[in-house]
C-alpha positions in Angstrom: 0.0 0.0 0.0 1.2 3.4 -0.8 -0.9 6.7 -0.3 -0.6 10.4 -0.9 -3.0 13.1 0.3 -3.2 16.2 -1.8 -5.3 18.9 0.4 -8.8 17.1 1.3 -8.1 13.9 -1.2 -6.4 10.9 -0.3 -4.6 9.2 -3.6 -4.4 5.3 -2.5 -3.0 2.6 -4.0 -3.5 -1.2 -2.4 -1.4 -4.1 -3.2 -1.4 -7.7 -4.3 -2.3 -9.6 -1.2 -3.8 -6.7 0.7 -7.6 -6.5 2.3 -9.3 -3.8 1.2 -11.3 -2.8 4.5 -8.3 -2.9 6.3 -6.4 -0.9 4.6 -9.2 1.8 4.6 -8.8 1.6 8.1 -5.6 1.9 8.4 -4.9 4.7 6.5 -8.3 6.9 7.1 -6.2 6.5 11.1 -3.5 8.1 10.0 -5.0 10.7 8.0 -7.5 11.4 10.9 -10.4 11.1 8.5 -13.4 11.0 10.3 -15.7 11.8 7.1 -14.9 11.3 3.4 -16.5 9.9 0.5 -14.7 6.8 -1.2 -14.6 5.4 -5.0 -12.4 2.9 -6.2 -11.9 0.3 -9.2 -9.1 -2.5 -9.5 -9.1 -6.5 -9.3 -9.8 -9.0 -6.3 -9.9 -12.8 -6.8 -11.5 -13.2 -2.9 -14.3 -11.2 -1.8 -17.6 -11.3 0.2 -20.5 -9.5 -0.2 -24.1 -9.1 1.1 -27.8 -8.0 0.5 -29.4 -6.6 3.9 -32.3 -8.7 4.5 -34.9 -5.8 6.3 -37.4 -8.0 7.7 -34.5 -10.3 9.1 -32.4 -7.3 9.7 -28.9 -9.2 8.7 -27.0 -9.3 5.7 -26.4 -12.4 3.2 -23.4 -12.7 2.3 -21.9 -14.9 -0.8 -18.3 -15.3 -1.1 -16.7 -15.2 -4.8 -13.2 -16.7 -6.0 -11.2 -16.6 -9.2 -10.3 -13.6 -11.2 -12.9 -10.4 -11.2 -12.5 -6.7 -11.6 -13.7 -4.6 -9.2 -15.6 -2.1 -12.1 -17.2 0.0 -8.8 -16.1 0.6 -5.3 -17.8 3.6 -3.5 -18.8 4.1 -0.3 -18.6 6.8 2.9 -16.2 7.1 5.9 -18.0 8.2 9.1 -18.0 7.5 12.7 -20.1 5.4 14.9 -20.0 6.5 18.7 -17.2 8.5 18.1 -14.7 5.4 16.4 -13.9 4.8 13.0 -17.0 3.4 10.6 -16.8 2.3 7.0 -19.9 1.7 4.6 -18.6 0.2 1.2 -20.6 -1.3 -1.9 -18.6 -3.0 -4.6 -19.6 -4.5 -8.1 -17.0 -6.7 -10.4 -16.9 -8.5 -13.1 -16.1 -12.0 -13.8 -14.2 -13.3 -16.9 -17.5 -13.6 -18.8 -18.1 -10.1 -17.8 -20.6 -11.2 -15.4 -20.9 -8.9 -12.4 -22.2 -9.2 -8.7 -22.1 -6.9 -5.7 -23.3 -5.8 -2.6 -22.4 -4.6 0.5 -18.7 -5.3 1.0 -17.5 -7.5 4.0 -14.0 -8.7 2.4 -12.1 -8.5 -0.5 -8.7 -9.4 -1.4 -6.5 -7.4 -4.0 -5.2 -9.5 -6.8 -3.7 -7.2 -9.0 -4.4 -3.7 -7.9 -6.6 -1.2 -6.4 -6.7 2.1 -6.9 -8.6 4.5 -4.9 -9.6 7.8 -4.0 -10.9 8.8 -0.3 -12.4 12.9 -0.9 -12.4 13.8 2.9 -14.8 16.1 3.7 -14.1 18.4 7.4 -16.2 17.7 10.0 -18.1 14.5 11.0 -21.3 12.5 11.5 -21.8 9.5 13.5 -24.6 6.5 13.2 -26.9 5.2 15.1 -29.0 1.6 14.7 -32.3 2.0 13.7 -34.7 0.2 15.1 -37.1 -0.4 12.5 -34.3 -1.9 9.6 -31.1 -2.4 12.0 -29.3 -0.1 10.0 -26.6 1.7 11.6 -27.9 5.2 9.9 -26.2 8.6 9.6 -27.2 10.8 12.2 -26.4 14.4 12.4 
């Protein structure tokens, strides 16, 4: 992983071998980011997503191997309860150009990912709702 920040954007590149969400993490720490806006592309041959069930208030989540590019990654950085809180969706494609997605729980960087965190001053925190179970924004 290698990064560079350029006023209120974060230029990130993730490695072979790396986890995504973790990497997030670690470098939205450093950076102090405590709200920013997220969009990334790349390639991941491990990942797990989900599809929040409402009525069951939980997510299912599938788990996909082999080769896929990641054609969207985009999500938000806020906080819940004052620590660190990512929310990231991702869509890829398979090598008949099929693609899936969802809510991402995991992902593995085959190739590359490239990424661009927009950090926005200020912050928001969440909140579970009780109706969905959604941790929602709150401000």
């Amino acid at each position: 992983m290698d990064y560079r920040r350029f006023d209120d954007t974060i230029v990130l590149r993730i490695d072979r071998g790396e986890e995504i969400i973790e990497t997030v993490k670690k470098v939205a720490k450093q950076e102090h980011v405590r709200l920013a806006g997220i969009e990334a592309l790349g390639a991941t041959d491990d990942f797990t997503v989900g599809v929040y069930d409402v009525a069951a208030k939980h997510y299912d989540q599938k788990r996909f191997t082999g080769p896929h590019e990641i054609v969207s990654l985009t999500g938000t950085i806020t906080e819940k309860d004052g620590a660190f809180y990512q929310h990231l969706h991702m869509s890829a494609g398979n090598a008949d150009c099929a693609v899936v997605g969802g809510h991402l729980n995991r992902a593995v960087v085959s190739a590359t990912c490239e990424m661009v965190i927009r950090v926005i001053g200020g912050a928001v925190d969440r909140s579970p709702d009780p109706e969905t179970g959604i941790n929602l924004i709150r401000f």
